[in-house]
C-alpha positions as a Markdown table, in Angstrom:
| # | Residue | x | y | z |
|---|---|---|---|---|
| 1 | Unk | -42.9 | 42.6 | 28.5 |
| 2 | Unk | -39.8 | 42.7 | 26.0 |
| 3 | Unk | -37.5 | 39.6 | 25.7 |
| 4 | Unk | -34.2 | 40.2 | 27.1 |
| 5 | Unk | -31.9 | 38.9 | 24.1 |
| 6 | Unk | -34.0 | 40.0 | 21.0 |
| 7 | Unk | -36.5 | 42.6 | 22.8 |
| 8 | Unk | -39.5 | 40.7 | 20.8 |
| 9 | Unk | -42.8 | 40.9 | 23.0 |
| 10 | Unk | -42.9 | 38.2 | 25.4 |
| 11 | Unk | -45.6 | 36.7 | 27.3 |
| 12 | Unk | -44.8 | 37.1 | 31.1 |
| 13 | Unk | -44.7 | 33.4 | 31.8 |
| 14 | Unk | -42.1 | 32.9 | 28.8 |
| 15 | Unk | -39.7 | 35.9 | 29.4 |
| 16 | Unk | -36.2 | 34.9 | 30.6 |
| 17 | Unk | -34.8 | 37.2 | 33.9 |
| 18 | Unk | -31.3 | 39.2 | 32.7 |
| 19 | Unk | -28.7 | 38.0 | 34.8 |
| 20 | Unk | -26.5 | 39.6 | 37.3 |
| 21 | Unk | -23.1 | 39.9 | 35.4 |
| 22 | Unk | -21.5 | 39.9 | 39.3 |
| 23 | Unk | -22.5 | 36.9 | 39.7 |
| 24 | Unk | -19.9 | 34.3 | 40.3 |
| 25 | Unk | -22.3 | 31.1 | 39.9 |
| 26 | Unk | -23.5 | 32.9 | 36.8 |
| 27 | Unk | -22.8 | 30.3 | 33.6 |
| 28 | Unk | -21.0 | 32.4 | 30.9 |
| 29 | Unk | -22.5 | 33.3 | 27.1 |
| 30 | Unk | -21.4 | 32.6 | 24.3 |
| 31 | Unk | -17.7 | 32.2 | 23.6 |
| 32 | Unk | -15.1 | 31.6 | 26.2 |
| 33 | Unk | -11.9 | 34.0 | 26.4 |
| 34 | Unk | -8.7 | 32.2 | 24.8 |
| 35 | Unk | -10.9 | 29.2 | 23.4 |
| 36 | Unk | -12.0 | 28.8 | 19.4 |
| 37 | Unk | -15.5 | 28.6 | 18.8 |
| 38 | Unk | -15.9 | 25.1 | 16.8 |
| 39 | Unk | -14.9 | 25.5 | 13.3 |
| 40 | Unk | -12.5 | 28.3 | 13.5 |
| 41 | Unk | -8.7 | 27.9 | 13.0 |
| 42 | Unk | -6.2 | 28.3 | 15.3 |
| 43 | Unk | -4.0 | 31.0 | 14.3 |
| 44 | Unk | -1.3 | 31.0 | 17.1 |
| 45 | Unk | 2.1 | 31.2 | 16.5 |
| 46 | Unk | 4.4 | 27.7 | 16.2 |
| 47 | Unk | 1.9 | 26.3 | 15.8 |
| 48 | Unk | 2.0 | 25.3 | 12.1 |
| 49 | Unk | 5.4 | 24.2 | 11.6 |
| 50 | Unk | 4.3 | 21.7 | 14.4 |
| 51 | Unk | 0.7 | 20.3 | 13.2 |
| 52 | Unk | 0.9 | 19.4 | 10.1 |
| 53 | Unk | -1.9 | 20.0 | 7.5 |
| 54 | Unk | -4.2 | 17.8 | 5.4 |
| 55 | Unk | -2.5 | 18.1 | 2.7 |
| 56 | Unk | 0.9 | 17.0 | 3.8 |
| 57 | Unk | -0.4 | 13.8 | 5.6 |
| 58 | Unk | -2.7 | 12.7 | 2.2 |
| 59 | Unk | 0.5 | 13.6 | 0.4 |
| 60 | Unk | 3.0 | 12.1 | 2.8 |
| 61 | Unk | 0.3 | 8.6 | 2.4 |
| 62 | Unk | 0.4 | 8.3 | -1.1 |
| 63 | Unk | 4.5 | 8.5 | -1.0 |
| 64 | Unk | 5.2 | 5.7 | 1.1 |
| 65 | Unk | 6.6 | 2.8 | -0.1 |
| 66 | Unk | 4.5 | 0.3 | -0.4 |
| 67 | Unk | 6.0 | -3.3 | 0.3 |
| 68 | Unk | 5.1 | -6.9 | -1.3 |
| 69 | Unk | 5.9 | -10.0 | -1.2 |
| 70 | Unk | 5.5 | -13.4 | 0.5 |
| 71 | Unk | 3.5 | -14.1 | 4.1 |
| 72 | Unk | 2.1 | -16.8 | 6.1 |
| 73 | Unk | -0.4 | -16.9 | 8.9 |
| 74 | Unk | 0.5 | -20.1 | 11.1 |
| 75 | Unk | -1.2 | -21.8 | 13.4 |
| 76 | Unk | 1.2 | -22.0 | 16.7 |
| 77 | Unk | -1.1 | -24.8 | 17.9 |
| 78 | Unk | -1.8 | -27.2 | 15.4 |
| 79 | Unk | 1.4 | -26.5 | 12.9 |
| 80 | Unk | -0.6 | -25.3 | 9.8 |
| 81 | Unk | 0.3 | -22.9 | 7.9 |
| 82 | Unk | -1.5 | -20.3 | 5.1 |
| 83 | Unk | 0.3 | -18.9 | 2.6 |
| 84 | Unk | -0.1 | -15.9 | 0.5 |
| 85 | Unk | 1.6 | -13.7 | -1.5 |
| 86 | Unk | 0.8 | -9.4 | -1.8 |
| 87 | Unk | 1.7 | -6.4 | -3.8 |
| 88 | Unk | 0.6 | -4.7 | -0.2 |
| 89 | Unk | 1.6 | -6.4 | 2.9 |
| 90 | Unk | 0.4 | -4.1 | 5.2 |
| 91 | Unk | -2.8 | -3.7 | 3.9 |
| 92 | Unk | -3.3 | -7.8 | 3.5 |
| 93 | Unk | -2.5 | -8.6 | 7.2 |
| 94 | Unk | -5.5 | -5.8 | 7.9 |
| 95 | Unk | -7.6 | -7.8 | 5.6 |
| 96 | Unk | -6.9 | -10.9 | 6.7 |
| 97 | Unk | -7.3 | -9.9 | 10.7 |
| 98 | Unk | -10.9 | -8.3 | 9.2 |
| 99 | Unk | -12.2 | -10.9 | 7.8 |
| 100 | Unk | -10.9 | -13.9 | 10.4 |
| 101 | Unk | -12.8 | -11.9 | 13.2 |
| 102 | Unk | -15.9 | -11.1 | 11.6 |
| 103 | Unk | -15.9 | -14.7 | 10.8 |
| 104 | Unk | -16.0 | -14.3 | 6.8 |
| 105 | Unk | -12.8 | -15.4 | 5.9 |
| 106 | Unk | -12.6 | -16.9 | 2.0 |
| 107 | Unk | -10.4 | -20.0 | 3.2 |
| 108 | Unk | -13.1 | -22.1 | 5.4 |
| 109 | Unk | -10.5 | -24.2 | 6.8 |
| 110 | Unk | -8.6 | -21.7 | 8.9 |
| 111 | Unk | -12.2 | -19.6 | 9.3 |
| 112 | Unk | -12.8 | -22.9 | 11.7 |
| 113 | Unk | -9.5 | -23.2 | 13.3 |
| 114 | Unk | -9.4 | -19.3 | 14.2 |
| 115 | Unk | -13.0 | -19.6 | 15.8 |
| 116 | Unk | -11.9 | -22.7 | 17.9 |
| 117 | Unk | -8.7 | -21.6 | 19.0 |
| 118 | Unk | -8.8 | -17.9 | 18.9 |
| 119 | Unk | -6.8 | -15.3 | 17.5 |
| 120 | Unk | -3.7 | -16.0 | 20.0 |
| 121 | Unk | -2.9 | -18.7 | 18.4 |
| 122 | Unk | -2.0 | -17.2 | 14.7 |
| 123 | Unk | 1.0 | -15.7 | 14.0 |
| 124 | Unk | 1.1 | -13.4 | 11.3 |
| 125 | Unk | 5.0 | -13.6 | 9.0 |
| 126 | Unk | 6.1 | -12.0 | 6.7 |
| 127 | Unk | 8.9 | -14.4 | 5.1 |
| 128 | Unk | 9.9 | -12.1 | 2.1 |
| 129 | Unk | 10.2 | -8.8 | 0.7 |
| 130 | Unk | 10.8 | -8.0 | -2.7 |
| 131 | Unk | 13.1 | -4.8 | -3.1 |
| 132 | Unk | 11.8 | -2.4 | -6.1 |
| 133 | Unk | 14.5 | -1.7 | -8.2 |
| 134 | Unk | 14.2 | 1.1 | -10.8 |
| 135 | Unk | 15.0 | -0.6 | -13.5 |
| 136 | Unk | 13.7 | -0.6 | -17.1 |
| 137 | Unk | 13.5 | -4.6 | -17.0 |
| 138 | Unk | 12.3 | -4.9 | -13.4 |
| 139 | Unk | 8.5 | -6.4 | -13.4 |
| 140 | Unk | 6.7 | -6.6 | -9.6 |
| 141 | Unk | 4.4 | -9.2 | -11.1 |
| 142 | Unk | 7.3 | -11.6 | -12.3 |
| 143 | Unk | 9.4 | -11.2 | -9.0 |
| 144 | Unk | 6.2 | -12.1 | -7.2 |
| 145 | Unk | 5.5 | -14.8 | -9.4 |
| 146 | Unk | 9.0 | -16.2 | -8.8 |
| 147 | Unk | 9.2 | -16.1 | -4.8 |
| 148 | Unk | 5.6 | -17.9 | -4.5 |
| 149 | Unk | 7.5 | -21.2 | -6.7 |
| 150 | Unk | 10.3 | -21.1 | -4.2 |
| 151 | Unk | 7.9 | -20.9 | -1.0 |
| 152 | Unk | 5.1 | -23.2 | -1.9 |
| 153 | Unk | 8.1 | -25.8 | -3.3 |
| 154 | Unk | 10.0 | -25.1 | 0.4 |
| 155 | Unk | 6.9 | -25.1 | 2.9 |
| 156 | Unk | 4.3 | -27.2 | 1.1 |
| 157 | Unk | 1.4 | -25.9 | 2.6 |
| 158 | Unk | -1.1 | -28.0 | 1.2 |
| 159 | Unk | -3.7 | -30.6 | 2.9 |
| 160 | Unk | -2.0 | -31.5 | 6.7 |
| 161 | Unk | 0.5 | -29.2 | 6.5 |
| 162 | Unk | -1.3 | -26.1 | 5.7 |
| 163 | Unk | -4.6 | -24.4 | 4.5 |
| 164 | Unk | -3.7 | -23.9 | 0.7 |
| 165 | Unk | -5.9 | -25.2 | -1.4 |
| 166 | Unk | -3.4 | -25.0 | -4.8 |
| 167 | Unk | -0.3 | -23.6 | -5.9 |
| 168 | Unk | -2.2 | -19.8 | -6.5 |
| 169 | Unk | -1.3 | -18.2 | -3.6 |
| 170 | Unk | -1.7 | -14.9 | -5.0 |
| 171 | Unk | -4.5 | -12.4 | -2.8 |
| 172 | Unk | -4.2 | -8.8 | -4.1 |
């Protein structure tokens, strides 16, 4: 006996039956009318101008504007505040979330308070953004430097009031 699919010799206990192709209950081989197999592009009309490609979305990430300045994380339920100043505010509120739930948070003070109250009691703020001017004597690092005086001097977040340790507030 010959196999069906490759016409190799077969022993008669291994060889596959050919199926009727009338055969409604019949499954179908191989590739489906009108659907891709994996791997292939879709080459249909509209469709590009649409979907955008790989390229455009890594280049449309690395244009964005970026924001920094001045946040706090506060404690709704027992009025204590941490505050921290970033050249990427987005990316430190990620961080911070991270690192509160898995429970390795670098400030052991509000590690405690977010495992016995819970996340719904934090509020993340952001309390000021610095605008990038384009400017030959505009520094980030010196505007940054400037706003975390003013806020540690206006909320005091230190010892009952807050979980700052010192006045370096800086993160990233």
């Amino acid at each position: 006996m010959r196999c069906v699919r490759c016409l190799t010799r077969r022993r008669p206990g291994i060889m596959k039956r050919r199926a009727n192709t009338e055969d409604p209950k019949r499954k179908p081989r191989g590739r489906i009318s009108g659907v891709p197999r994996a791997g292939r592009r879709i080459k249909e009309r509209g469709i590009r101008h649409i979907m955008k490609t790989r390229k455009e979305i890594i280049r449309e990430y690395k244009e964005r504007k970026i924001s920094a300045g001045i946040f706090q994380i506060r404690n709704t339920l027992k009025n204590k505040v941490l505050l921290g100043s970033s050249k990427n505010l987005e990316g430190i509120w990620n961080s911070n979330r991270f690192q509160l739930s898995a429970g390795a948070h670098r400030n052991k003070k509000l590690q405690e308070d977010w495992n016995e109250c819970g996340a719904e009691c934090f509020i993340f703020e952001i309390l000021e953004v610095i605008e990038e001017k384009d400017g030959p004597c505009f520094n980030m690092e010196d505007e940054l430097t400037l706003l975390e005086q003013i806020w540690v001097e206006k909320i005091k977040p230190f010892d009952s009031n807050g979980y700052n340790d010192n006045s370096n507030i800086r993160v990233a």
